[in-house]
C-alpha positions as CSV (number, residue, x, y, z in Angstrom):
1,X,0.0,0.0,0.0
2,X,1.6,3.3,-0.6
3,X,1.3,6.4,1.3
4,X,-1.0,7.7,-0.4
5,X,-3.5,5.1,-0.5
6,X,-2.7,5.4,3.1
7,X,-3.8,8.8,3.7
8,X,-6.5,8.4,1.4
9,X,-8.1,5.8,3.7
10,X,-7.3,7.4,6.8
11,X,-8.9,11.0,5.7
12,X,-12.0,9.1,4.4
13,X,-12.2,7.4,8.2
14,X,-11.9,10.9,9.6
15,X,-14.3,12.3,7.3
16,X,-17.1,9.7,8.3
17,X,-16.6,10.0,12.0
18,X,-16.6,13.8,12.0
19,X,-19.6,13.8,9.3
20,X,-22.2,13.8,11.5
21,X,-20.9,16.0,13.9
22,X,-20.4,18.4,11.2
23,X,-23.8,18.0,10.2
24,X,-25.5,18.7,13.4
25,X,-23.7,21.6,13.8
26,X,-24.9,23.3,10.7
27,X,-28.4,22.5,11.3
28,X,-27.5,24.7,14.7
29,X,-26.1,26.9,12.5
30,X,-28.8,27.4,10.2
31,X,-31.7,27.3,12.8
32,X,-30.1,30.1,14.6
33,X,-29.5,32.3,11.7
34,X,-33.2,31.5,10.8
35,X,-34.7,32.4,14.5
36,X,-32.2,35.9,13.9
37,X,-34.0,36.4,10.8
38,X,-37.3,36.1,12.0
39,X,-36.4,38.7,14.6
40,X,-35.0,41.2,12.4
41,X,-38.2,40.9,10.3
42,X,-40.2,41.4,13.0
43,X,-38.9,44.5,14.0
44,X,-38.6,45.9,11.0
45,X,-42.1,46.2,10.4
46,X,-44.3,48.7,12.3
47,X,-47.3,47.6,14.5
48,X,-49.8,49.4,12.7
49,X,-48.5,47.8,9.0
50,X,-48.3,44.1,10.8
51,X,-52.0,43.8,10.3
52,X,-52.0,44.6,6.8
53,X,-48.9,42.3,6.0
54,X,-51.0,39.6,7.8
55,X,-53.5,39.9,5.1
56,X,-51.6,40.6,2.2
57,X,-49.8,37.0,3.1
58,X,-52.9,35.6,3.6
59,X,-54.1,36.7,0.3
60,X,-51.2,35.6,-1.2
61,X,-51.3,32.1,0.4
62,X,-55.3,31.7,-0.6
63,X,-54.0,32.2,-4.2
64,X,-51.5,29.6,-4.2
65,X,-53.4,27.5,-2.5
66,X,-56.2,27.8,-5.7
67,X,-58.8,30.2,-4.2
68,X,-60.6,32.7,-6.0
69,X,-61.7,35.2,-4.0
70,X,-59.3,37.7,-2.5
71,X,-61.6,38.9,0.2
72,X,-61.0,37.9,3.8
73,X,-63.9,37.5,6.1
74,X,-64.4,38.0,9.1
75,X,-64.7,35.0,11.8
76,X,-68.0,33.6,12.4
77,X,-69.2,35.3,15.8
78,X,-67.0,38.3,15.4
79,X,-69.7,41.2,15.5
80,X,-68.5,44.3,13.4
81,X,-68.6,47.5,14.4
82,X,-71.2,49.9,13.3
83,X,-73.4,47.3,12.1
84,X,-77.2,46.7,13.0
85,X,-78.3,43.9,14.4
């Protein structure tokens, strides 16, 4: 065997034992970066413009998803204002 058939076979052994270790750590890695992410996001968009992004991406997701109709409606029970009854 020559030396660098030897090498070879002892970089491929370190390679699988360190594999998974190197995998778990980039899921960390990645889930992390995601949760920062989420957080920037979050504060980068105004409380009184949340409400409107919520049903823009509802929209959006209804029209994916094959709907229609664009118009969000209120939950059964909800009473809205200014209505009679």
């Amino acid at each position: 065997m020559s030396i660098k058939d030897d090498l070879v076979l002892r970089l491929e052994k370190i390679a699988g034992r360190l594999t998974p270790y190197l995998e778990e750590s980039w899921q960390d890695v990645r889930s992390r970066l995601d949760n920062i992410n989420r957080s920037l996001a979050d504060q980068s968009i105004p409380g009184e413009r949340k409400a409107h992004v919520s049903e823009l991406a509802l929209r959006s997701k209804g029209k994916q998803a094959g709907q229609k109709r664009g118009v969000v409606r209120a939950f059964p029970g909800n009473k809205k204002t200014g209505s009679s009854s």
